[in-house]
BALUM-649059 format. One record per residue (C-alpha): residue number from 1; x, y, z; residue in three letters. Coordinates in Angstrom, 1 decimal. Layout:
# BALUM-649059
<atom NUM; <X; Y; Z>; Ala>
...
# end
This chain:
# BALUM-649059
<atom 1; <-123.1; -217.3; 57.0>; Unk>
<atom 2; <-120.7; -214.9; 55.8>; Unk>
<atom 3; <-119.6; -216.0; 52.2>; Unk>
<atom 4; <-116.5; -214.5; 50.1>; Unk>
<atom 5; <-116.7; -216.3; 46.3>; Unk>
<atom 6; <-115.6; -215.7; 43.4>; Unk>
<atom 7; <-117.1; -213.5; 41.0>; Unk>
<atom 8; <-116.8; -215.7; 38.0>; Unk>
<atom 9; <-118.2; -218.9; 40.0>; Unk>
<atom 10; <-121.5; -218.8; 37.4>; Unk>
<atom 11; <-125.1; -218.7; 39.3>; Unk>
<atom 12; <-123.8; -217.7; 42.7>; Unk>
<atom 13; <-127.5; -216.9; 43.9>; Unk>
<atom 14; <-128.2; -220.6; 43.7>; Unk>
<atom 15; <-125.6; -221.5; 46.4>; Unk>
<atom 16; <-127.1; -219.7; 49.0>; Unk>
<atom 17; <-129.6; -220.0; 51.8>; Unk>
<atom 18; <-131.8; -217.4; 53.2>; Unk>
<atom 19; <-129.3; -216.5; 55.5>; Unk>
<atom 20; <-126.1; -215.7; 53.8>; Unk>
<atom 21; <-124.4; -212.9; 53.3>; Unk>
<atom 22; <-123.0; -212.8; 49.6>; Unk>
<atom 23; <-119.7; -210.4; 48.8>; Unk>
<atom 24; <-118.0; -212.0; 45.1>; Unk>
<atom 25; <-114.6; -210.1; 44.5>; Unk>
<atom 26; <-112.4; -211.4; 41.7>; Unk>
<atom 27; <-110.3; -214.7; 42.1>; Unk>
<atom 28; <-107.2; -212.7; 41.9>; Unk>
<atom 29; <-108.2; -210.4; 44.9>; Unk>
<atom 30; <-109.1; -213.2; 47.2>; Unk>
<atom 31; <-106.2; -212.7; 50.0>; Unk>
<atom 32; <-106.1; -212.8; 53.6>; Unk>
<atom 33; <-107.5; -209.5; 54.5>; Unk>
<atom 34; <-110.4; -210.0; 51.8>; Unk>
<atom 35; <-111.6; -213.6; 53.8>; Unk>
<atom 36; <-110.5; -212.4; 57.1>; Unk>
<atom 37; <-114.3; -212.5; 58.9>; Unk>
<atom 38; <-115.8; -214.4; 56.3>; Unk>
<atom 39; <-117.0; -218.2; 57.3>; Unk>
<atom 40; <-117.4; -219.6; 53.5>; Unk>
<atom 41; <-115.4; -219.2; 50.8>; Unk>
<atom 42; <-115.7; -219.8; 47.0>; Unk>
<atom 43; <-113.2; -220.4; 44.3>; Unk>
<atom 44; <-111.9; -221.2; 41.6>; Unk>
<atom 45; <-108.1; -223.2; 40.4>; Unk>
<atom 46; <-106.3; -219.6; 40.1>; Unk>
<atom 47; <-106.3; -218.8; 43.9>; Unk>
<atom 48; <-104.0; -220.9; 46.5>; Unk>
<atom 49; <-105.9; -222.1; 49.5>; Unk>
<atom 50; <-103.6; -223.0; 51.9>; Unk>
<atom 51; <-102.5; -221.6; 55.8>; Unk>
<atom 52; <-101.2; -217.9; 53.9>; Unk>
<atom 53; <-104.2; -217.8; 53.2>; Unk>
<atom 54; <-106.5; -219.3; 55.7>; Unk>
<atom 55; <-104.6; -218.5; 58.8>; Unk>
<atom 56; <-105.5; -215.1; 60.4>; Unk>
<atom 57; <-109.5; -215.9; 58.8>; Unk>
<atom 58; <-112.8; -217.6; 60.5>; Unk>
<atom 59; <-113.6; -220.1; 57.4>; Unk>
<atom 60; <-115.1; -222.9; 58.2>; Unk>
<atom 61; <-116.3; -224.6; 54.8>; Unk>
<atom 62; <-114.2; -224.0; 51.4>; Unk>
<atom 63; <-115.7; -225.1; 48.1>; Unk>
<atom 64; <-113.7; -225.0; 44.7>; Unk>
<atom 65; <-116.2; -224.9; 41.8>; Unk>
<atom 66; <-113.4; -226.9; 39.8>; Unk>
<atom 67; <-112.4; -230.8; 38.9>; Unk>
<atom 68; <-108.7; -230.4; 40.3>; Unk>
<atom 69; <-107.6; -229.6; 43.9>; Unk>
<atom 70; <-103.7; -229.2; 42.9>; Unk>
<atom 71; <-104.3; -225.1; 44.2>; Unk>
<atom 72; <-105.9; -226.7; 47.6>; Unk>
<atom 73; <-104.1; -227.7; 50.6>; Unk>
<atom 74; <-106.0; -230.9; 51.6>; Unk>
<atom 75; <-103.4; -231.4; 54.5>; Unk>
<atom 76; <-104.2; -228.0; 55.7>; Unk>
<atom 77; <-107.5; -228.4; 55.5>; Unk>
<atom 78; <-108.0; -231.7; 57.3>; Unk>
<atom 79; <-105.4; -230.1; 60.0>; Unk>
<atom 80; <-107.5; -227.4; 61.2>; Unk>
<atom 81; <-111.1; -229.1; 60.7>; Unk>
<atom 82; <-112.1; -227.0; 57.5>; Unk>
<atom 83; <-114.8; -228.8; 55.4>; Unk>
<atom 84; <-113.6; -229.0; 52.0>; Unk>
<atom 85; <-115.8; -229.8; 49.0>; Unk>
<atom 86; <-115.0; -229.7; 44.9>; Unk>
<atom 87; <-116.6; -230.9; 41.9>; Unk>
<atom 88; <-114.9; -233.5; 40.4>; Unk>
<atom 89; <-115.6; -234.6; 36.9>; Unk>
<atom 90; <-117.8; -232.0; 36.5>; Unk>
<atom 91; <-116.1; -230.9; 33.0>; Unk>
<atom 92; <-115.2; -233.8; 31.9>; Unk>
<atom 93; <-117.8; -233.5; 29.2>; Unk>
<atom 94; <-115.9; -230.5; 28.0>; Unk>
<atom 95; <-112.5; -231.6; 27.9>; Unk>
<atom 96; <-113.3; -235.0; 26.5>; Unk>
<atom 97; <-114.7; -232.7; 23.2>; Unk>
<atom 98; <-112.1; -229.8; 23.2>; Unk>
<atom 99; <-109.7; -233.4; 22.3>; Unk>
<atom 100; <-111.9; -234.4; 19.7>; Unk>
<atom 101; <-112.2; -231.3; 17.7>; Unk>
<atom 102; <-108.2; -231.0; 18.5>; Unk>
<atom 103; <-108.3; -234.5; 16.7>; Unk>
<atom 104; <-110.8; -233.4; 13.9>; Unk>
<atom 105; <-108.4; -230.2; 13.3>; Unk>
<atom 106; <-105.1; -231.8; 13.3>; Unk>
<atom 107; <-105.4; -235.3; 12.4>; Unk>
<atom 108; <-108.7; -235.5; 10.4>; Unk>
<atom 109; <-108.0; -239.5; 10.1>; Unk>
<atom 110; <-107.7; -240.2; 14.2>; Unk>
<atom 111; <-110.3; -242.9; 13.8>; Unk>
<atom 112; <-107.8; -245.0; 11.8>; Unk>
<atom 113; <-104.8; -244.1; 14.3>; Unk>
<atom 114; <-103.8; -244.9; 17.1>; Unk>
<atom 115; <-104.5; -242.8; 20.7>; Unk>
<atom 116; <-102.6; -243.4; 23.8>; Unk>
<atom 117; <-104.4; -241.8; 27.4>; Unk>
<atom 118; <-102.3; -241.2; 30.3>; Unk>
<atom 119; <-104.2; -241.1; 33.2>; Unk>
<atom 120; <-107.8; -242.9; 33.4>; Unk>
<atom 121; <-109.5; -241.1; 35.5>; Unk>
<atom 122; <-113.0; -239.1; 35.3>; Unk>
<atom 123; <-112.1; -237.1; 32.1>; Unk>
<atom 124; <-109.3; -239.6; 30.8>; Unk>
<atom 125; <-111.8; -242.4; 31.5>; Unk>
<atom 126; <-114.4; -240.8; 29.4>; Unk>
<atom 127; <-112.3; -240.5; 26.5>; Unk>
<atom 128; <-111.3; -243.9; 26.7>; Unk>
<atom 129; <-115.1; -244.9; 25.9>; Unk>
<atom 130; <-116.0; -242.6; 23.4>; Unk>
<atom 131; <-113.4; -243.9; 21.1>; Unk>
<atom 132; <-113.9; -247.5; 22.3>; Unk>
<atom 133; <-117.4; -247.1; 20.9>; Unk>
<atom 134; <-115.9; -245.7; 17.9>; Unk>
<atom 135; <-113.5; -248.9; 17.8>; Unk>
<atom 136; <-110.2; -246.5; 17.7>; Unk>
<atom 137; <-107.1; -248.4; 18.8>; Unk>
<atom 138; <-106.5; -247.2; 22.3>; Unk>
<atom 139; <-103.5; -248.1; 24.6>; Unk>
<atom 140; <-104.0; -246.4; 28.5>; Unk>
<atom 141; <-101.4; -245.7; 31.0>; Unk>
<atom 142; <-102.5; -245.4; 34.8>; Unk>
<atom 143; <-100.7; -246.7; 37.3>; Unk>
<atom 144; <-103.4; -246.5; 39.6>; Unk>
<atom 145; <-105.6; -249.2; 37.8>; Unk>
<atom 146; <-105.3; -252.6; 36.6>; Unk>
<atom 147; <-106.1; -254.7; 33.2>; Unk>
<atom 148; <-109.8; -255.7; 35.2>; Unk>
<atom 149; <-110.8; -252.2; 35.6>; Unk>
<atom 150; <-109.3; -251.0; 32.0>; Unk>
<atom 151; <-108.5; -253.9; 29.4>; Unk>
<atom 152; <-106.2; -251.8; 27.3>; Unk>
<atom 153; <-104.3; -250.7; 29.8>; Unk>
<atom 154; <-100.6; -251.3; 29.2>; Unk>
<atom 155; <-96.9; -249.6; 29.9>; Unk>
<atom 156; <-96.1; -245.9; 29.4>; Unk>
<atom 157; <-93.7; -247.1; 26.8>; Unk>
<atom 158; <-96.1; -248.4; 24.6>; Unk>
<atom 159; <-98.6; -245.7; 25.2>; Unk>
<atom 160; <-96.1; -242.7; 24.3>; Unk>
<atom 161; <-95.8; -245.2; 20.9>; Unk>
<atom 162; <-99.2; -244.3; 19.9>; Unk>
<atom 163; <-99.8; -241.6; 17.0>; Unk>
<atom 164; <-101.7; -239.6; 19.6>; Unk>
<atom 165; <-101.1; -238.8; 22.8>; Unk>
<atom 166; <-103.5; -237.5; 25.4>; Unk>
<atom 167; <-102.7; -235.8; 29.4>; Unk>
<atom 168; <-105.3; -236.4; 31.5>; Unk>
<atom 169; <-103.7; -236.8; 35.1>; Unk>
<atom 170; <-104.1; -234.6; 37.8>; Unk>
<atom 171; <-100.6; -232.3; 39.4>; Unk>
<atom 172; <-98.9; -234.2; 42.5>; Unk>
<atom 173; <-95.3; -233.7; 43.5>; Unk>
<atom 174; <-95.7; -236.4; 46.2>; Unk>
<atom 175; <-96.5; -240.4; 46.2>; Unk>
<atom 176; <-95.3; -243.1; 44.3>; Unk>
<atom 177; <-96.0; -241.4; 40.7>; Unk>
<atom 178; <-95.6; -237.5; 41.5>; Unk>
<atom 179; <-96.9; -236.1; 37.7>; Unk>
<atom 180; <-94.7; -232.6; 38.6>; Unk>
<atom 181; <-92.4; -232.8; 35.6>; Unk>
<atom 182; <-93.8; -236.1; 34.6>; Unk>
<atom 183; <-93.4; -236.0; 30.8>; Unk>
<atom 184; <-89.6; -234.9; 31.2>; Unk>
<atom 185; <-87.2; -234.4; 28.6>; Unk>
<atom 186; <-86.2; -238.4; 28.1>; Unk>
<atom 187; <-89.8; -238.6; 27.5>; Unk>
<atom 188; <-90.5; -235.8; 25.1>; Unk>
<atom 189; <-87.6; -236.8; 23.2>; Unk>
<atom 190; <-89.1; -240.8; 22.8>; Unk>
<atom 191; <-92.6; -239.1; 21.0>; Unk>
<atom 192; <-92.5; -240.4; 17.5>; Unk>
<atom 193; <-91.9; -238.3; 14.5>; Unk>
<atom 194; <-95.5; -237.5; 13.3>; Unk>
<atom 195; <-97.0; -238.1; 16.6>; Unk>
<atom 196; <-99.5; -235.6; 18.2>; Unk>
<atom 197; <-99.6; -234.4; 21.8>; Unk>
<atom 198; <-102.3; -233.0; 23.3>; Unk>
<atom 199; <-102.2; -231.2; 26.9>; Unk>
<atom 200; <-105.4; -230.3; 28.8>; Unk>
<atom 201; <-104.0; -231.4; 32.5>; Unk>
<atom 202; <-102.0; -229.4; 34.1>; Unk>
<atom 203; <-99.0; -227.2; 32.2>; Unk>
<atom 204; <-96.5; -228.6; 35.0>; Unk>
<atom 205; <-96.9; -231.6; 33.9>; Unk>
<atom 206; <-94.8; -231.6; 30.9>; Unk>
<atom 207; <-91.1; -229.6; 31.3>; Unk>
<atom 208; <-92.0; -227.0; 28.9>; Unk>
<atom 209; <-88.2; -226.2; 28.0>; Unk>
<atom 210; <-87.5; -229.6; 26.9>; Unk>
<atom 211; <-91.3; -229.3; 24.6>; Unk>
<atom 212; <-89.9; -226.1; 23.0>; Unk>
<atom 213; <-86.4; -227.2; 22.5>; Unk>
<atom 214; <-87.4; -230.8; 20.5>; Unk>
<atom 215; <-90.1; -228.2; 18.4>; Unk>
<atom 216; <-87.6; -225.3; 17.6>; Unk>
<atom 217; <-84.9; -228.4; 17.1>; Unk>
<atom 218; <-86.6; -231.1; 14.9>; Unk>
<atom 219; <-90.4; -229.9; 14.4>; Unk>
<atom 220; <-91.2; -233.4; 13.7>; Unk>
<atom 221; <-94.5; -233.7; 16.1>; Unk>
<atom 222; <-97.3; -231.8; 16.6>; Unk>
<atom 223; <-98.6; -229.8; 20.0>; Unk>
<atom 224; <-102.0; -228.8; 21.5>; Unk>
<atom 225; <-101.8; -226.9; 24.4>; Unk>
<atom 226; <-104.4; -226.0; 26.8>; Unk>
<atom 227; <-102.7; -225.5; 30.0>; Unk>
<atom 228; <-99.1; -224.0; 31.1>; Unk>
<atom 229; <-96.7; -223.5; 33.9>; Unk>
<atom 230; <-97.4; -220.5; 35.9>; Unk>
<atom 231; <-100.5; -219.5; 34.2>; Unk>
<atom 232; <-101.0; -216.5; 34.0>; Unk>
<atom 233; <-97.5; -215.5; 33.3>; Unk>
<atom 234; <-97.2; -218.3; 30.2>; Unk>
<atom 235; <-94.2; -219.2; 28.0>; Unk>
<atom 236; <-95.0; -217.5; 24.8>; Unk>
<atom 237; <-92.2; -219.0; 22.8>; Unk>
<atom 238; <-93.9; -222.6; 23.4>; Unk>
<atom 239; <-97.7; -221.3; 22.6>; Unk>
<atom 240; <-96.2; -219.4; 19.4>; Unk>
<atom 241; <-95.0; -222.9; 18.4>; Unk>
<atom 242; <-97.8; -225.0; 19.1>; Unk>
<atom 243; <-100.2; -226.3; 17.0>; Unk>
<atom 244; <-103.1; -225.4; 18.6>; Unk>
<atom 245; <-102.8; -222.7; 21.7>; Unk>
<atom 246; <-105.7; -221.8; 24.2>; Unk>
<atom 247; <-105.8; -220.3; 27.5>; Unk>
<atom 248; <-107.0; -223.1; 29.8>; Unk>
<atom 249; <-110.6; -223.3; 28.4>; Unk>
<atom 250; <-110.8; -227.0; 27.5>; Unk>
<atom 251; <-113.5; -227.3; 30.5>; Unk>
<atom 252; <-115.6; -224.3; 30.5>; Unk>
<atom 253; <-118.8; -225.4; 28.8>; Unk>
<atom 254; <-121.9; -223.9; 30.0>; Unk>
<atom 255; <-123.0; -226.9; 31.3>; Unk>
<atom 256; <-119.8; -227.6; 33.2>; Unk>
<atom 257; <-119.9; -224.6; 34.7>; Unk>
<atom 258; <-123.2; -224.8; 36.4>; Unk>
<atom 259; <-122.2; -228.3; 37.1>; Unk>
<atom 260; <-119.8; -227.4; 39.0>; Unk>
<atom 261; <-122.1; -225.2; 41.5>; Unk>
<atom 262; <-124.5; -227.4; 41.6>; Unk>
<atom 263; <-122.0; -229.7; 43.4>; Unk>
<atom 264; <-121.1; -227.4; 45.3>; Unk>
<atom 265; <-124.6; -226.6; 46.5>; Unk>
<atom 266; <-125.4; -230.0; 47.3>; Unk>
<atom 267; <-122.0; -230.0; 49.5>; Unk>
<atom 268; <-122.8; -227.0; 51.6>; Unk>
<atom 269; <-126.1; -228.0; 52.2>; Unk>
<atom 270; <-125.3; -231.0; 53.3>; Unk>
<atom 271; <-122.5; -229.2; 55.4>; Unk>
<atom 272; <-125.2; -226.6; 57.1>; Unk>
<atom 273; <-127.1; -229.8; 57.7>; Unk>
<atom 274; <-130.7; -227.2; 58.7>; Unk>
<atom 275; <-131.5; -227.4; 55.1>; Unk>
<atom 276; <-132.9; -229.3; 53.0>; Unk>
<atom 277; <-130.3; -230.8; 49.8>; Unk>
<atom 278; <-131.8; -230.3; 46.5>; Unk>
<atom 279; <-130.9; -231.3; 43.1>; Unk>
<atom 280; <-131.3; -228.5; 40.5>; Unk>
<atom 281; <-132.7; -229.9; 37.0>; Unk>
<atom 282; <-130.7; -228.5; 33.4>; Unk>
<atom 283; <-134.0; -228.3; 31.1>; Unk>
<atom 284; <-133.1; -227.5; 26.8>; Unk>
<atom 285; <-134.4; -228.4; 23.6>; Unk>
<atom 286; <-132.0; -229.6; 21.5>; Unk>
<atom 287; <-131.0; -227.4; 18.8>; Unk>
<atom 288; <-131.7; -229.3; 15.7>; Unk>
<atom 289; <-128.4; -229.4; 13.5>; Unk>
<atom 290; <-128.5; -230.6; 9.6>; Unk>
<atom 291; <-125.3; -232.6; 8.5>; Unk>
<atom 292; <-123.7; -232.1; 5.4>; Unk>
<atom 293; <-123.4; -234.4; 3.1>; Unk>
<atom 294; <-119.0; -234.4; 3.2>; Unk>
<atom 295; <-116.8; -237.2; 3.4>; Unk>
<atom 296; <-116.7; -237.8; 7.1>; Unk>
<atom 297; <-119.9; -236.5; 8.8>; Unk>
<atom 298; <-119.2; -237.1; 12.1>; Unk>
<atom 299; <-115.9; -234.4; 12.1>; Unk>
<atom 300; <-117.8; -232.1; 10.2>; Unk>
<atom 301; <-120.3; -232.5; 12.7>; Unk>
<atom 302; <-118.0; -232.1; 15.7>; Unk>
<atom 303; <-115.9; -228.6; 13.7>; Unk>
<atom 304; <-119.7; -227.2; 13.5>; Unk>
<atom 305; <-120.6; -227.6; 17.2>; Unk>
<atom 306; <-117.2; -226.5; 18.4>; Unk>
<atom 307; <-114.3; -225.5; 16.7>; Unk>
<atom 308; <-111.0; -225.2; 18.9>; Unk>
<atom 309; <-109.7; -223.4; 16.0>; Unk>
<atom 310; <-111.8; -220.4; 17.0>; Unk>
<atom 311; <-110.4; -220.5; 20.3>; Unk>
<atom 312; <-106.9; -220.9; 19.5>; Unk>
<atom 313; <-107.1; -217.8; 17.1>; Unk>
<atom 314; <-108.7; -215.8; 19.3>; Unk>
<atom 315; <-106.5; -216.7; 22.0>; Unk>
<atom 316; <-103.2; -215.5; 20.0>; Unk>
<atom 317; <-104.9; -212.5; 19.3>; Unk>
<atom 318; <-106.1; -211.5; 22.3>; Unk>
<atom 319; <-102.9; -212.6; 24.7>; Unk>
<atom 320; <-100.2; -213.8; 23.1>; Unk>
<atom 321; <-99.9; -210.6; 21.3>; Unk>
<atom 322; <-100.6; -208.5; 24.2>; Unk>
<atom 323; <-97.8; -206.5; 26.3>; Unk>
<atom 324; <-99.8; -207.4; 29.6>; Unk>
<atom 325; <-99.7; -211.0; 29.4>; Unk>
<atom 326; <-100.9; -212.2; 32.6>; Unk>
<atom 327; <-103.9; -209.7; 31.9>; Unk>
<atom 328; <-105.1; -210.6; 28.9>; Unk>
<atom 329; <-104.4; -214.3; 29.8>; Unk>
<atom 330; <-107.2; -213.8; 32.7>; Unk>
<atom 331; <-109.5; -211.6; 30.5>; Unk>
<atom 332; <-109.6; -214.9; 27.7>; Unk>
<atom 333; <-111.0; -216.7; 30.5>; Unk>
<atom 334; <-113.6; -214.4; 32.1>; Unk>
<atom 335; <-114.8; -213.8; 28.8>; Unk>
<atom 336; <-115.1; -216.4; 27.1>; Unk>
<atom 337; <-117.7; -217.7; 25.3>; Unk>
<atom 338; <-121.2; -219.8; 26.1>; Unk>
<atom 339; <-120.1; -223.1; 24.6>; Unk>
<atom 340; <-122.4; -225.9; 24.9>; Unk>
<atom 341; <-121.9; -229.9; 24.9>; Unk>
<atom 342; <-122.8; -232.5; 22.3>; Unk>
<atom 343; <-126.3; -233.0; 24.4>; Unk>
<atom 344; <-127.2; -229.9; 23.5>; Unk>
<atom 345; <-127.4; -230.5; 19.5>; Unk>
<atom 346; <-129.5; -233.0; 17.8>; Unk>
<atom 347; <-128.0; -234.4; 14.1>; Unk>
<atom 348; <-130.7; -234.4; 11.9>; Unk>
<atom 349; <-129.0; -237.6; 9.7>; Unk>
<atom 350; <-129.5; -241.1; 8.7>; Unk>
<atom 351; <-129.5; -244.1; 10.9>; Unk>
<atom 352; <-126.8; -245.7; 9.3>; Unk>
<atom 353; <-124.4; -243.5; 11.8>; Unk>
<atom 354; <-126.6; -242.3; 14.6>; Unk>
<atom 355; <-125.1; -244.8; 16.9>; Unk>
<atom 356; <-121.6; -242.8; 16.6>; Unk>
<atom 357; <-123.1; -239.5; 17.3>; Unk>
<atom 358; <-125.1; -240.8; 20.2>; Unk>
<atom 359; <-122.0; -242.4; 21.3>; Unk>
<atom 360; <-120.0; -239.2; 21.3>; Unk>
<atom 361; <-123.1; -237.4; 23.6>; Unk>
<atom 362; <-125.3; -235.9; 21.1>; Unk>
<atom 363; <-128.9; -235.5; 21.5>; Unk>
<atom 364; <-131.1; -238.8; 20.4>; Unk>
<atom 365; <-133.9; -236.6; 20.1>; Unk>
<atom 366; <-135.3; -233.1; 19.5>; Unk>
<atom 367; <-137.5; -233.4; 22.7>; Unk>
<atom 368; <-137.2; -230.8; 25.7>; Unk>
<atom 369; <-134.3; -232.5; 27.5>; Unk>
<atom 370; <-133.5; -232.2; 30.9>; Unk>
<atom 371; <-129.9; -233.4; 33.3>; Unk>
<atom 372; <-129.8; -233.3; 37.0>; Unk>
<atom 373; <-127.2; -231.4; 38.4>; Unk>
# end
């Protein structure tokens, strides 16, 4: 098979069989010309797959090493008999932590607040049982379930009351509860004073002129950004007033990454149907991590492992301040940095609070550890 992918798709080697012929270009130089005899393609959320695309080309199997499809034309797809395969949930691990250290940073007390979750699905569902197993007050808002699947679920009213407020839905403009626009400007301006809103969906989500006018107006809540509307090209008068500011990195752990081809693997051999579908195996030793003796262990803990901090300076250094913005925006990704999960650090600590850190993913043991991908 002839296979165009993306460069930055990690472990490319591993999605092939012994007869495909390989050619990675960058994401942003995936066009119609560059796919035209190719049969497979690769990519990732910053190239549109759709009939501009796909049209004058011979692909017959698209995978999208990502957990959202919103740059996918599933209609197109399914119209012209294209296999289509993603990797949903695959960073959910990630994302789940990037909000926790956002909490850790910003509102060191979270476990005594409240946190509402809007959408409850693989990375939103997540959440919702980590702090459950913390016993933090959590109101849910997903239209899509009900109080059997998700006991706290309740109205968006009373989940935009909460002290914090976390996006976790994927981008639709069609259906009963299109999330293009969703948290408008009648909603932004119902946030509580004091209240925290964290953003690791999708930017067009939120109307990002309404965020920036209640900020510049009243600068009574507080703003952690992950995503934007039309990334690359970002608003840099809303990321200059948010709290915390990174550049769409709330998902890229290592693990994650290789997560995601791993599923993708699995997909296209299942798809080529001559060979035979294998799981890869993840094999580490826990790095052994010794907690200090502060007032709350378990943030300290969380700061050490990973610090959105880091990312958010690095990220107003390195783009915001940069006169090619949709340049730099694309070099902070491609370059950014090996970041592990919770599994891959083991709390050397007392048993009094092991059950939280085990709860939150962290290693139970210093043992050679191993996850199937």
């Amino acid at each position: 098979m002839r296979i165009i992918a993306d460069i930055d798709i990690p472990d490319l080697e591993n999605l092939l069989t012994s007869d495909d012929d390989l050619r990675c270009i960058s994401g942003r130089e995936i066009n119609p010309e560059s796919i035209r005899h190719a049969d497979v393609l690769f990519v990732r959320s910053i190239t549109q797959v759709d009939g501009h695309l796909l049209g004058d080309s011979d692909i017959k199997f698209v995978g999208s090493a990502t957990a959202g499809i919103d740059h996918i034309d599933i209609n197109y797809l399914r119209t012209h008999g294209i296999y289509f395969s993603y990797a949903p949930g695959c960073n959910a691990n990630a994302v789940v932590q990037y909000v926790l250290s956002v909490l850790c940073r910003l509102r060191p007390v979270w476990r005594e607040l409240s946190v509402g979750i809007i959408g409850c699905g693989n990375i939103g569902g997540r959440l919702y049982q980590k702090l459950k197993v913390l016993k933090v007050r959590t109101v849910v808002y997903d239209p899509f379930l009900n109080e059997s699947q998700v006991p706290d679920l309740n109205s968006l009213e009373q989940t935009l009351n909460c002290d914090i407020i976390s996006l976790h839905v994927p981008f639709t403009d069609d259906g009963n509860y299109p999330t293009s626009g969703f948290i408008n400007e009648q909603l932004i301006g119902r946030l509580p004073s004091g209240s925290l809103l964290i953003n690791t969906s999708r930017g067009s989500i939120i109307d990002s002129h309404a965020l920036l006018d209640r900020l510049r107006r009243k600068n009574d809540i507080s703003v952690a950004l992950d995503v934007w509307d039309s990334e690359p090209n970002i608003n840099i008068a809303l990321a200059n007033q948010a709290d915390i500011a990174t550049g769409h990195i709330a998902g890229n752990s290592y693990e994650g990454k290789r997560r995601a081809t791993a599923m993708l693997r699995r997909s296209y051999l299942r798809w080529r149907r001559d060979y035979p579908v294998e799981s890869p195996t993840f094999k580490y030793t826990p790095q052994v991590i010794d907690i200090k003796n502060g007032r709350d262990p378990l943030n300290d803990t969380i700061l050490t492992v990973y610090d959105v901090l880091e990312d958010d300076l690095e990220f107003r250094a390195s783009v915001l301040s940069s006169k090619n913005l949709g340049g730099a925006f694309d070099r902070y990704r491609k370059n950014y940095r090996a970041r592990y999960e919770f599994a891959h650090y083991y709390p050397r600590l007392s048993s009094s609070i092991a059950g939280d850190f085990e709860a939150l993913g962290f290693a139970k043991t210093r043992s050679m550890a191993s996850e199937p991908f």
